[in-house]
Structures are given as C-alpha cells and as structure tokens.
N, C-alpha and C positions, 0 to 999 in steps of 0.2 A: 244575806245569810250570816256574813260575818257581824253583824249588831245583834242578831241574836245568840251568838257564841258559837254557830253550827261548827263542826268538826269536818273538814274539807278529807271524804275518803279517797274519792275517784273525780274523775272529771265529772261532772255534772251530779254529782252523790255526795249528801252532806247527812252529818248523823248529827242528831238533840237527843239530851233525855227527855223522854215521853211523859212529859205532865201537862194538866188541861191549860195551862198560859201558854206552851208551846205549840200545841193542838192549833187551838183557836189562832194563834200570830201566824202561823204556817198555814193556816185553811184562809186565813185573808190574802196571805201572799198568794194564795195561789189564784184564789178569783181576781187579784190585782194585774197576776198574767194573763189568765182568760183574757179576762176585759180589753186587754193590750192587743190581743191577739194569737197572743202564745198558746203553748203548751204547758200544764203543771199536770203532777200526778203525784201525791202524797203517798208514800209507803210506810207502814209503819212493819220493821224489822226488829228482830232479836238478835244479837251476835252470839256466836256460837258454841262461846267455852267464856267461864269466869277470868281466865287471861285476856282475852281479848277485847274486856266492858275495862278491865284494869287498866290494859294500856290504851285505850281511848280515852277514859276519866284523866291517864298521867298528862295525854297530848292535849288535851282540853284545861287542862289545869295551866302545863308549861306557859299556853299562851296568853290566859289570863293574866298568872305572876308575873309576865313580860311586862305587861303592859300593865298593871300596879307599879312596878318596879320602876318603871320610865315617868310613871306621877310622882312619884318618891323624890326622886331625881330632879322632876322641876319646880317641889315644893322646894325644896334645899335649894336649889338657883335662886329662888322667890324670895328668898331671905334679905338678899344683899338688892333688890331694887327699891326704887323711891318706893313710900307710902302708896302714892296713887297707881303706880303700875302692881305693886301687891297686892291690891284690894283686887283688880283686873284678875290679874292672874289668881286670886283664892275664888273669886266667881267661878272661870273656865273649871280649875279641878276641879270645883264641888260638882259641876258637870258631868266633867269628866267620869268621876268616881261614881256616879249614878249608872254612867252607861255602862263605866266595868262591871258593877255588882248583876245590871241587868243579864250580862249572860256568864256570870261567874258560878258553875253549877257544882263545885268540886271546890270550896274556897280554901287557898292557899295560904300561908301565912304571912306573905306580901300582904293581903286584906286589911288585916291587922295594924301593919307599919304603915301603907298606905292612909287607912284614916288618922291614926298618931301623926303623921306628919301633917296632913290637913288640919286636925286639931292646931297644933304648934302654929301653925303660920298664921290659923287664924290670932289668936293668941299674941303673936305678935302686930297685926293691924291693930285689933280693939284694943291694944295696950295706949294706957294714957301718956300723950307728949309730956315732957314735963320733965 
C-alpha cells in the first residue's frame, strides 16, 4: 500500500484518491490476496466534511516532501563521490524519483527541487573531463 502512496487511517484501513489507476492497482492487489488465500474487500468511502479530505491531502503530501526531500539530500551527497559511483547513484534517483511521483497525488514543492537537483547532478556526470 505504501508504493502506492495509500494514507495509513486505522489499522488495516488505508485511503487513495479515487481515480481509475488506483481502482485497477487496488482491484489487482486484492485478487493477488485472494489467490494467496487471504481476505481483500475494496471500499470505496467519502470523508465526511471538506476539513477532513484537507487534512488527509496535508498527511499525504507531508510524506511525500519527506521523501523528496531525503532525495534532495543524496543528490547533494552525490556531488562530492567519484565519477563512477555518481553515475550509480543518478541511476538509483532517477528511480527513485519515479516511484515518488508514482504516488505523489498532492505535489508538494519538494517535487520541484527534487528534479532540479537531479537535473544538476546529472549535469555534472555528462560534463566534459577536461
């Protein structure tokens, strides 16, 4: 649930916004329990007052800019390593940054600084020795 961004309410209750990529990722996971042997039961809910979609959007957001923020972070570390452990490590964030955006539904303005720093370090790899 956490690779799709779900919002962790309760113990075993996770909220998504309701769009048909969520739909469909959640209707697999849940035959992927069946098949297991489990139990799934998909609910699709409303929350109750415009305060309360607000402050799910903020907790959903926070955790996203965390972890933009922590790429941020080792794009800048990424700086000061050899050439060959650079290239290594711009591969992992380009990754990386695919997965944030996959469940980034509220994008934060880490988003933003995130890819500028990926830009930049690539920038510094393709730059010519010399």
């Amino acid at each position: 649930m956490r690779r799709l961004g779900a919002a962790q309410v309760l113990d075993g209750l996770a909220a998504l916004p309701l769009d048909a990529r969520n739909r469909e990722r959640l209707e697999w996971l849940a035959d992927e329990v069946v098949e297991a042997g489990g139990v799934a039961t998909l609910w699709i809910g409303e929350l109750g007052s415009g305060a309360q979609e607000r402050e799910l959007a903020t907790r959903m957001t926070a955790t996203v800019a965390a972890d933009y923020q922590a790429l941020i972070e080792e794009a800048a570390a990424a700086r000061t390593e050899s050439l060959g452990q650079r290239k290594r490590t711009l591969g992992r964030l380009r990754r990386e940054l695919r997965r944030i955006r996959a469940r980034d539904y509220f994008p934060p303005p880490e988003r933003e600084l995130a890819q500028q720093a990926l830009e930049e370090l690539t920038a510094l790899v393709e730059e010519p020795v010399g």
